[in-house]
N, C-alpha and C positions, 0 to 999 in steps of 0.2 A: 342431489349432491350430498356426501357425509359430511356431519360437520364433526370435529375433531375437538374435544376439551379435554386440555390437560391438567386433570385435580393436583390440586397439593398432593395427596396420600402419591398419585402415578410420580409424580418428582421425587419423595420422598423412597418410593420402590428402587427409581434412577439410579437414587445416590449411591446402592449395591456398586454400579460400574466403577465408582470412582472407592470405594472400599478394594475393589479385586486391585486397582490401581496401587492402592497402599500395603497390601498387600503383598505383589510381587516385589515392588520395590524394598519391603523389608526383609522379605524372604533371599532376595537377591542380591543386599545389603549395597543399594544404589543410593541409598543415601537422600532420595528425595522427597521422602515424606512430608518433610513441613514444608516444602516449594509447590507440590500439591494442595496440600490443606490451604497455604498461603493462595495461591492462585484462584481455586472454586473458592473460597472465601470470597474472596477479590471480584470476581466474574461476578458472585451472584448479586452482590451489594451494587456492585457498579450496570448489571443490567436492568436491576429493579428501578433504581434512583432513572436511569435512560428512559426504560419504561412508559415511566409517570411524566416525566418531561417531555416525550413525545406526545403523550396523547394528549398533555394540557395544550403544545403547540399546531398541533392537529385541531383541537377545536378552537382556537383561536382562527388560525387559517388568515393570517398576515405574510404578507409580501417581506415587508422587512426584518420580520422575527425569522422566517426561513432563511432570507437571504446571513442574517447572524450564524445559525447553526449551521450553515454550509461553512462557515470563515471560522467558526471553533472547531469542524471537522478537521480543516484545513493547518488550523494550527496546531493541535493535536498530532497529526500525522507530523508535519513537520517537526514538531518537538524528538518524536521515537525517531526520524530518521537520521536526524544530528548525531546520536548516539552511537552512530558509523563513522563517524567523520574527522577521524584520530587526529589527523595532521593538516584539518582545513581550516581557516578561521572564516568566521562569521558564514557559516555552515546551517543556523537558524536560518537566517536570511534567506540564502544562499534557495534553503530547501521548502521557507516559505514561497519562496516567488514560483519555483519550478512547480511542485504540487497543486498552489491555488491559480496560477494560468492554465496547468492541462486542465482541473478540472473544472476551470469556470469555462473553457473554450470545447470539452464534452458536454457539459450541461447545456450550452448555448445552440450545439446542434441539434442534442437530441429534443432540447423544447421546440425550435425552430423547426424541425423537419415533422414535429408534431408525433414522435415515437413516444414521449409523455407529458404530461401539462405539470404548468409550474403549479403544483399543489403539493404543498407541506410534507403529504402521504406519498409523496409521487419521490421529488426532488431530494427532501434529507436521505432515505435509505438507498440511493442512488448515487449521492453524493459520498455516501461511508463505502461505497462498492470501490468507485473512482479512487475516493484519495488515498485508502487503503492501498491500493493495488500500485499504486504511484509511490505510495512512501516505503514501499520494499522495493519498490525496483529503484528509485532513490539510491535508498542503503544501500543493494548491492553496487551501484554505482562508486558509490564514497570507497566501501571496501576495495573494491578492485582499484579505482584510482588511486588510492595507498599504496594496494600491495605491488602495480607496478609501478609506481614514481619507485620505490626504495630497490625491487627489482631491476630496474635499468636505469637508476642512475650512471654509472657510466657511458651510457650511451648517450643520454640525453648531455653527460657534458663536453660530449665528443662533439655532438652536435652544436651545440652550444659554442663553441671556440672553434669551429669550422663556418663561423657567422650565420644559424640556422636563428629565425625567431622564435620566442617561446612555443606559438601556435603550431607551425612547423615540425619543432624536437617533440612537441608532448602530442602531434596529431595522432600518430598510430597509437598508443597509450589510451587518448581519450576515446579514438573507435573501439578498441577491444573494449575498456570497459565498459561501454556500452552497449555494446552487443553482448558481453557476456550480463549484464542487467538486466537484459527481456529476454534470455531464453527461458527461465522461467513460464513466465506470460507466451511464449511464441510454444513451447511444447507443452502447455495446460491447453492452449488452442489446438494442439494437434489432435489431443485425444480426449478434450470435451466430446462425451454421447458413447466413446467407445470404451472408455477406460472410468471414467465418470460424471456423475450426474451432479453438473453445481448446484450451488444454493439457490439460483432462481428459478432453473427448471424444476428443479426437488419441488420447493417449497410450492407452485402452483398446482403442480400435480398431485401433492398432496393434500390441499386445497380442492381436489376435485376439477380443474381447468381441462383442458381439452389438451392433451399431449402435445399434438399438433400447434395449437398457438401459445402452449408455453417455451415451444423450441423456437417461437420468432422470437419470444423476448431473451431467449438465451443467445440465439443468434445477434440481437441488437448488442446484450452485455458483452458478449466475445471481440465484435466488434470496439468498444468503446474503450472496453481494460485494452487495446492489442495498441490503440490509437493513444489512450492518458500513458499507459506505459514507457512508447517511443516518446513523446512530447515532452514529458519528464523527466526523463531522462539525459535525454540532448540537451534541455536547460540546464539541467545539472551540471550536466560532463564539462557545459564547455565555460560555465559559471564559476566551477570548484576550480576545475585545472590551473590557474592562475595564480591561484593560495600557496602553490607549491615550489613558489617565485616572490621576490624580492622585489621591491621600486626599480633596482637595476635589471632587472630581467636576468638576475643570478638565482641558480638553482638555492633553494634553503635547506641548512644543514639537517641532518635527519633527527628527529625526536623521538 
């Protein structure tokens, strides 16, 4: 097996990529030079600091300190996907509960079904795959159920004074935007292997693993992001929609 070390001097070579980066962008006069610098600044400070804190909680190897960093994952993710969530109130909440039940109910299969053990190495970067993948499809959730409550509000108040329930007038609303939330996630499943190669299959086989059983563990993740996706979504959809309603079950004016 090759083993792969990445010197400071090879990162330092790297940093060329993100120089051509600065480059066009000033040649092209897009304007994003300091949101670059700003961002790899950002990344590199905040994966180092990650880093070291994973590996001190790797050898520690507690029950409880994992089960913590799964629930800062969690809130994390939820924190970025409130950020969509223009005209929901308590939209934190909202996208804590949806995020940290899909992915405490993926995590609880895939220990159970024994696809990996609850070990610190095993569980947190499985857990950042999850709620990751959960907090965009989240977002696109919030987004779409903004952009049609504001789009068919006359419909919904047609319905609405033709004695429709809330659930009712906002049904077809809440299915689109949900469905339109995991296509994402449903057409990265189409063409995972042919179109390309994710981060867990990459990263094993670049590791030297057996091509062969790093495409079970890609098959396990495809399965799991297709499952925390739906899960989260749906909690979402049908959590938010409500927000865009009144004690009276009257539509709320637009903001």
């Amino acid at each position: 097996m090759n083993q792969h070390n990445i010197t400071n001097e090879s990162l330092g070579l790297a940093l060329i990529l993100v120089f051509i980066a600065l480059l066009v962008s000033r040649k092209e006069k897009l304007g994003l030079e300091k949101d670059i610098i700003w961002s790899v600044s950002r990344a590199i400070v905040q994966l180092i600091i990650v880093g070291y804190v994973l590996k001190s909680v790797f050898m520690l190897n507690n029950d409880w300190l994992t089960v913590l960093m799964v629930l800062f994952i969690c809130t994390n993710a939820a924190l970025n996907a409130r950020k969509r969530s223009r005209n929901i109130d308590r939209a934190l909440a909202i996208s804590f509960v949806a995020i940290t039940l899909s992915t405490t109910l993926t995590l609880a299969i895939l220990v159970l079904s024994g696809s990996i053990a609850f070990l610190p190495m095993q569980v947190i970067p499985i857990s950042g795959m999850i709620a990751g993948n959960a907090m965009v499809a989240v977002g696109l959730c919030y987004s779409n159920l903004n952009q049609r409550f504001a789009d068919n509000r006359q419909k919904i108040l047609e319905r609405l004074s033709l004695g429709a329930s809330v659930k009712v007038a906002s049904g077809t609303l809440i299915r689109d935007s949900i469905r339109a939330a995991m296509i994402p996630t449903v057409d990265a499943a189409k063409t995972v292997g042919l179109v390309s190669l994710p981060g867990m299959m990459s990263g094993l086989i670049f590791a030297g693993i057996d091509p062969v059983k790093a495409i079970k563990y890609q098959i396990m993740v495809t399965f799991m992001l297709l499952g925390t996706a739906s899960l989260s979504t749906i909690i979402a959809g049908y959590l938010a929609y409500r927000r865009f309603y009144n004690a009276r079950a009257q539509l709320k004016a637009e903001r």
